[in-house]
C-alpha positions in Angstrom: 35.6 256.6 93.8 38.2 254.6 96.4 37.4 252.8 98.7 39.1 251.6 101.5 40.7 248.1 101.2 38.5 245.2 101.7 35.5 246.7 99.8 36.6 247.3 96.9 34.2 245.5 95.2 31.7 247.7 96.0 33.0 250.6 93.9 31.4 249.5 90.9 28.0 251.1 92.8 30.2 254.8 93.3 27.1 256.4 91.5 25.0 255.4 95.1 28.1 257.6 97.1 26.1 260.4 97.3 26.6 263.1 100.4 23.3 264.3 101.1 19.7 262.9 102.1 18.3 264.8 98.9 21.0 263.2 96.5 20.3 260.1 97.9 16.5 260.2 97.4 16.2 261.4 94.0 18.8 258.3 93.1 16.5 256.0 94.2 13.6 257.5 92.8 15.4 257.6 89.3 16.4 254.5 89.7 15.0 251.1 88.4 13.6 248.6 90.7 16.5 246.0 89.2 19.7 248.7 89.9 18.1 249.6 93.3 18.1 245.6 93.8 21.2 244.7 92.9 22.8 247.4 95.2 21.3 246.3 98.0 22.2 242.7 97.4 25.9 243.7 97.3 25.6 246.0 100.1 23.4 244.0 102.7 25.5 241.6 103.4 28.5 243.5 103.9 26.5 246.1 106.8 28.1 244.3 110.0 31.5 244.7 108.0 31.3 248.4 106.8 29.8 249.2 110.3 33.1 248.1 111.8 35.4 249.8 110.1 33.4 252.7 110.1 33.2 252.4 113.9 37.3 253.3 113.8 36.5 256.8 112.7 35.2 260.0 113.7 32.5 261.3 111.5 34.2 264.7 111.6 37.7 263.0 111.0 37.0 260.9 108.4 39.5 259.8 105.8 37.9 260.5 101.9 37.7 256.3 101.7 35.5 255.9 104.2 33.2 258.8 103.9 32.6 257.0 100.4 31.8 254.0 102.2 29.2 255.7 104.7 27.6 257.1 101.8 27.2 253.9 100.7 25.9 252.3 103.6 23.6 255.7 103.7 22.4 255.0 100.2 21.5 251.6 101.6 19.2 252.8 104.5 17.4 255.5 102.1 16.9 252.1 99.5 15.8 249.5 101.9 12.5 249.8 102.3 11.8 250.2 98.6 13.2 246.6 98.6 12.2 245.4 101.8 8.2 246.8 101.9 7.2 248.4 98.4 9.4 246.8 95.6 9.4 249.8 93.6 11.2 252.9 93.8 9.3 255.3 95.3 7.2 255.0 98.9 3.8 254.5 99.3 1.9 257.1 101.0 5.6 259.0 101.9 6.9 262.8 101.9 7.3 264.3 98.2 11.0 263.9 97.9 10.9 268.2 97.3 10.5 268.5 100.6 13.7 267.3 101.8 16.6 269.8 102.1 20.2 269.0 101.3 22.5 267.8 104.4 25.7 266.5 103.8 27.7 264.5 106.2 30.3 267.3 107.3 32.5 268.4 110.3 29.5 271.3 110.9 26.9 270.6 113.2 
């Protein structure tokens, strides 16, 4: 994975740069409460950050580095409340993760 400069660090987490919501579920799910953790330690901090420079692109347009780094930040809203609310991976009284389709972040509406 590359990402764009200034983030770099964050591409030790490339296995959390996943294009669709379904992906991104099932990661977490798999997923130990410590790995889930430590990704959204690295990636919290850095939200106001990766939200401006993403704000310089269209979503359609994207260059390959940044659509790696709005997967991350993606990954990052699909993890949060498993820090945040339940500290472990999966959500209390939520969807079976089956029932999510796969959507990935395209040009196609």
């Amino acid at each position: 994975m590359r990402l764009p400069e200034g983030f770099k660090d964050l591409e030790r987490f490339a296995a959390w740069a996943l294009p669709s919501e379904g992906e991104r579920s099932e990661k977490r799910i798999s997923s130990k409460m410590e790995a889930i953790s430590e990704f959204y330690a690295a990636m919290h901090g850095r939200m106001n950050a990766i939200l401006a420079y993403l704000s310089r692109h269209q979503v359609n347009d994207m260059p390959e580095d940044a659509k790696q780094l709005l997967y991350l930040a993606l990954s990052l809203a699909e993890i949060a409340p498993a820090v945040e609310w339940y500290n472990q991976p999966t959500v209390i009284d939520g969807f079976d993760r089956r029932r999510y389709r796969s959507c990935p972040v395209s040009g196609s509406a």
